[in-house]
BABA-420143 format. One record per residue: residue number from 0; residue in one letter; x, y, z of N, C-alpha, C in turn. Coordinates in nm, 2 decimals, padded with zeros to 4 digits. Layout:
<nodes>
(NUM, "A", (X, Y, Z), (X, Y, Z), (X, Y, Z)),
...
</nodes>
This chain:
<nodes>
(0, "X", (08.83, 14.92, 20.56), (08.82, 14.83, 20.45), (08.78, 14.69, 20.50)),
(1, "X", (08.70, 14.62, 20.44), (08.64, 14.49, 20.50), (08.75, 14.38, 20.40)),
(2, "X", (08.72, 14.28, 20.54), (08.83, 14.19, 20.51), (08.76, 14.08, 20.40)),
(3, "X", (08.81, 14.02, 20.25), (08.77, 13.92, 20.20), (08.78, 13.80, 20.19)),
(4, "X", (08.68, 13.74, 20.23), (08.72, 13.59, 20.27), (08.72, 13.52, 20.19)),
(5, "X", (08.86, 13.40, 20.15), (08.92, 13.32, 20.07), (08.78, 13.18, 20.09)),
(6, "X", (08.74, 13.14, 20.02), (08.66, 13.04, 19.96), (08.76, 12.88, 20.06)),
(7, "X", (08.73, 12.79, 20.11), (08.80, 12.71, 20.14), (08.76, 12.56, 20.08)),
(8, "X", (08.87, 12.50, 20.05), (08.87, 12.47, 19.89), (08.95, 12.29, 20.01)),
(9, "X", (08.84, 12.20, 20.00), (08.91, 12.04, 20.04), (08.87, 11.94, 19.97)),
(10, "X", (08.95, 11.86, 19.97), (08.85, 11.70, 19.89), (08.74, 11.67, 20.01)),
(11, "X", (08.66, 11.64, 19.92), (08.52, 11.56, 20.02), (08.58, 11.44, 20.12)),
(12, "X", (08.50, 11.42, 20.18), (08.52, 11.28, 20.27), (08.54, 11.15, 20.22)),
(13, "X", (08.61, 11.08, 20.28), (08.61, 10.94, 20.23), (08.70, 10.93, 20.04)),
(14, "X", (08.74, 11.05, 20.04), (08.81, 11.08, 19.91), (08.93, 11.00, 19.88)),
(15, "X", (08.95, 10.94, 19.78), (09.09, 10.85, 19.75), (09.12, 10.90, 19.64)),
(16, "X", (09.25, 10.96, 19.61), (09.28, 11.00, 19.49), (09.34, 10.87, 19.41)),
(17, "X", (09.30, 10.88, 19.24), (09.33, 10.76, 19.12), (09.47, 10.75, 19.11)),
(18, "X", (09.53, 10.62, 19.15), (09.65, 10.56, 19.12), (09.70, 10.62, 18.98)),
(19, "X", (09.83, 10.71, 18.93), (09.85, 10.73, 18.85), (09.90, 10.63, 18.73)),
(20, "X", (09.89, 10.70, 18.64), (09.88, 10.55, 18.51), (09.96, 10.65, 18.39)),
(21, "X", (10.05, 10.54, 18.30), (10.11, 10.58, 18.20), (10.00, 10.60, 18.14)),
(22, "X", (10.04, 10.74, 17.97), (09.96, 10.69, 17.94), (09.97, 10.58, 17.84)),
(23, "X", (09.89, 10.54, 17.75), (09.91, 10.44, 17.64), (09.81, 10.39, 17.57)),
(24, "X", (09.83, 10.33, 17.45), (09.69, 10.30, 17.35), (09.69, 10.17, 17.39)),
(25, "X", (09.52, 10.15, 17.44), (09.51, 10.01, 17.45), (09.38, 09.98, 17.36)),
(26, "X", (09.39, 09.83, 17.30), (09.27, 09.79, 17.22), (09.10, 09.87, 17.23)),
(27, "X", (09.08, 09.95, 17.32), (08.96, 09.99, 17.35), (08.98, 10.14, 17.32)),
(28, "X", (09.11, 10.20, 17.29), (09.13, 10.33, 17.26), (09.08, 10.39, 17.12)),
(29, "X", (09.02, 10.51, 17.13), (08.96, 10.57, 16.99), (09.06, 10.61, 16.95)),
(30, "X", (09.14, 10.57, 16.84), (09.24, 10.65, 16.79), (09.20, 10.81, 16.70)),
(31, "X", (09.11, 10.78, 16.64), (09.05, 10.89, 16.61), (09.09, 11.07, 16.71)),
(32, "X", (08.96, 11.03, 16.79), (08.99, 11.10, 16.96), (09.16, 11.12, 17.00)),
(33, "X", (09.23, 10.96, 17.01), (09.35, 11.03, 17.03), (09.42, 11.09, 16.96)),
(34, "X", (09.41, 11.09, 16.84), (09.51, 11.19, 16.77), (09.51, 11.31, 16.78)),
(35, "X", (09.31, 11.33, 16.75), (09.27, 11.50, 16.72), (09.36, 11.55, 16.86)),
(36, "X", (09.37, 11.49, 16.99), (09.35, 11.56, 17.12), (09.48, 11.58, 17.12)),
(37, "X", (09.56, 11.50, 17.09), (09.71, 11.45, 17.11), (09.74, 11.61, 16.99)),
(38, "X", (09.68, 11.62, 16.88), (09.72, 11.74, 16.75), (09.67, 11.90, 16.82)),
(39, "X", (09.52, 11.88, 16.94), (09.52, 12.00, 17.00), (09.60, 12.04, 17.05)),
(40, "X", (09.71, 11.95, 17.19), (09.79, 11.94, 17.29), (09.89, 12.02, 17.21)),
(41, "X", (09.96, 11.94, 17.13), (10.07, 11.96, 17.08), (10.08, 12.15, 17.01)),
(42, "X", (09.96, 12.18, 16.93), (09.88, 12.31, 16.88), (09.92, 12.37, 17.02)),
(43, "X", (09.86, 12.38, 17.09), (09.88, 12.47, 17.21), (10.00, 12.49, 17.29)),
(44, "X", (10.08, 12.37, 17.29), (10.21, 12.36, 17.34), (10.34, 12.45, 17.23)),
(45, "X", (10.32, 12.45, 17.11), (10.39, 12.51, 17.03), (10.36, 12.63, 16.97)),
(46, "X", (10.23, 12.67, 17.00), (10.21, 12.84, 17.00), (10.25, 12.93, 17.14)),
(47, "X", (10.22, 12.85, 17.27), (10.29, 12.95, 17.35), (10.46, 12.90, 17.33)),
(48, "X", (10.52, 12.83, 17.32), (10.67, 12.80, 17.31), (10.71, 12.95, 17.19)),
(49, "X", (10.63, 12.93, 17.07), (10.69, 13.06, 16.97), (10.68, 13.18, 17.03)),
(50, "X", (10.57, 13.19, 17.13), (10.53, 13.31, 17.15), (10.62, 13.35, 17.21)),
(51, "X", (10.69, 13.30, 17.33), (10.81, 13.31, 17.41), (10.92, 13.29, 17.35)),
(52, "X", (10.92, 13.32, 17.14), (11.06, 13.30, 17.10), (11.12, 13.19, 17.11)),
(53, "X", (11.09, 13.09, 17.15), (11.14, 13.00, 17.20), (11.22, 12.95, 17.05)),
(54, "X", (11.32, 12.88, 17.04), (11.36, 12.78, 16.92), (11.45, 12.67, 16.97)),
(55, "X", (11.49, 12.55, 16.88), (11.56, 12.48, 16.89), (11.73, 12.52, 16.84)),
(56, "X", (11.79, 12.55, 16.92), (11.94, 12.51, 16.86), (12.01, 12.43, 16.82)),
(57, "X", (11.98, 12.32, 16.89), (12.01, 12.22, 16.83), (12.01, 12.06, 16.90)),
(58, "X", (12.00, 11.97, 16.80), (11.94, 11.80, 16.87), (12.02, 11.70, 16.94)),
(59, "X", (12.14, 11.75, 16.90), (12.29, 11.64, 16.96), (12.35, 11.75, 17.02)),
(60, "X", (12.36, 11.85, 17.11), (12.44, 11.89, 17.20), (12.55, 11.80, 17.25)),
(61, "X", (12.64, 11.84, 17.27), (12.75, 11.75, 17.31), (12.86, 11.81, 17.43)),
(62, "X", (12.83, 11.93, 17.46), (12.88, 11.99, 17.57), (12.86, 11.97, 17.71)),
(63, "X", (12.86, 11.86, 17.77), (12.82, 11.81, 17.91), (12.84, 11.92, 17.99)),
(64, "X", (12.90, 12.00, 17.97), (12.92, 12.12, 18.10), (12.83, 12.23, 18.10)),
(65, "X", (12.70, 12.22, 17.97), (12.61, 12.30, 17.92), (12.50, 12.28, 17.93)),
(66, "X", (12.39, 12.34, 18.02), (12.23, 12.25, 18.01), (12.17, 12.23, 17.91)),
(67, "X", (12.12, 12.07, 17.88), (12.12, 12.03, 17.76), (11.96, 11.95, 17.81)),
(68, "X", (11.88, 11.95, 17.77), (11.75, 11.82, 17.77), (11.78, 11.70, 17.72)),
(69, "X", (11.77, 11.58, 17.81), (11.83, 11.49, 17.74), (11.69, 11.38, 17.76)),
(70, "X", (11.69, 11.31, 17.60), (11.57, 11.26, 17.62), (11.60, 11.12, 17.50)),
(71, "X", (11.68, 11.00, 17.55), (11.73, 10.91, 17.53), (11.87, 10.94, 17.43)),
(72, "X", (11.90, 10.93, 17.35), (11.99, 10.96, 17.27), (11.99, 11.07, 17.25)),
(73, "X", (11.87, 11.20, 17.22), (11.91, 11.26, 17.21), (11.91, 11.39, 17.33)),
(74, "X", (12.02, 11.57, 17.29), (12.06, 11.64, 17.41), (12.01, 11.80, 17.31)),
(75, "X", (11.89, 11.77, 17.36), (11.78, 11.93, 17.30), (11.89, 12.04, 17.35)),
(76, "X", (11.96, 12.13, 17.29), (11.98, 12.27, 17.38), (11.89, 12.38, 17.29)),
(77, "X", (11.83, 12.47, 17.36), (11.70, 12.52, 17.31), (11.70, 12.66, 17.36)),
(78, "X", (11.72, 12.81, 17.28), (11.71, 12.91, 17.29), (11.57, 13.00, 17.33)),
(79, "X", (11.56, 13.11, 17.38), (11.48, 13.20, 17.39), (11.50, 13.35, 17.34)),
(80, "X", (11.46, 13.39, 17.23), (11.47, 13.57, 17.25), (11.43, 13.64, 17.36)),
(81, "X", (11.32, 13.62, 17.40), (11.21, 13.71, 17.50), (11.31, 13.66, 17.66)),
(82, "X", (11.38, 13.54, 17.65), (11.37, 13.49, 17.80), (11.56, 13.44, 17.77)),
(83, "X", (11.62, 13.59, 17.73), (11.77, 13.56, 17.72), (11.88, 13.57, 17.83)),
(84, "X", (11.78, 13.66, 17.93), (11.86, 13.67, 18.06), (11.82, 13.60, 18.14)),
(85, "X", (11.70, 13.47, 18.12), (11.65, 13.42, 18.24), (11.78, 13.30, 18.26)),
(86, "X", (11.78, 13.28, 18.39), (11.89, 13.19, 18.45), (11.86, 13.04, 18.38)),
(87, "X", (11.95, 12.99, 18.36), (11.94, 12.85, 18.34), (12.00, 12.71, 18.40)),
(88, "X", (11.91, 12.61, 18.42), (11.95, 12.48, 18.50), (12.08, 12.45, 18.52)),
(89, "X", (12.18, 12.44, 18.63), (12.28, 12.41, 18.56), (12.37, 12.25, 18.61)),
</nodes>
């Protein structure tokens, strides 16, 4: 059997990777563009979440001893059918 050679994969020379940046709307932004992209993103993010069953239980969890998403005030805890045995954060 002959051996397959893996492609070797580097940044070019003299390469500097772009300072990461929040993102944000600034006066030169197409809002237009942002929406539609921001409405695809979102489309895509919540058709594989259903596909994986995924649902919300509920938005104020309150059980600190429970993995909960916490994302300012509020504490996401969030079910799966498909992914009921998979382990969770704890």
């Amino acid at each position: 059997s002959k051996q397959q050679q893996q492609p070797r994969v580097q940044a070019p020379p003299n390469f500097v990777p772009p300072e990461p940046k929040p993102l944000a709307i600034t006066e030169g932004t197409d809002l237009k563009e942002f929406a539609t992209a921001s409405a695809a993103l979102a489309l895509r993010l919540a058709t594989g979440a259903f596909v994986l069953g995924w649902k919300v239980d509920t938005l104020f969890f309150d059980d600190e001893s429970r993995y909960a998403l916490k994302l300012g005030p509020i504490r996401l805890r969030d079910s799966s059918s498909v992914l009921e045995t998979a382990a969770r954060p704890s």
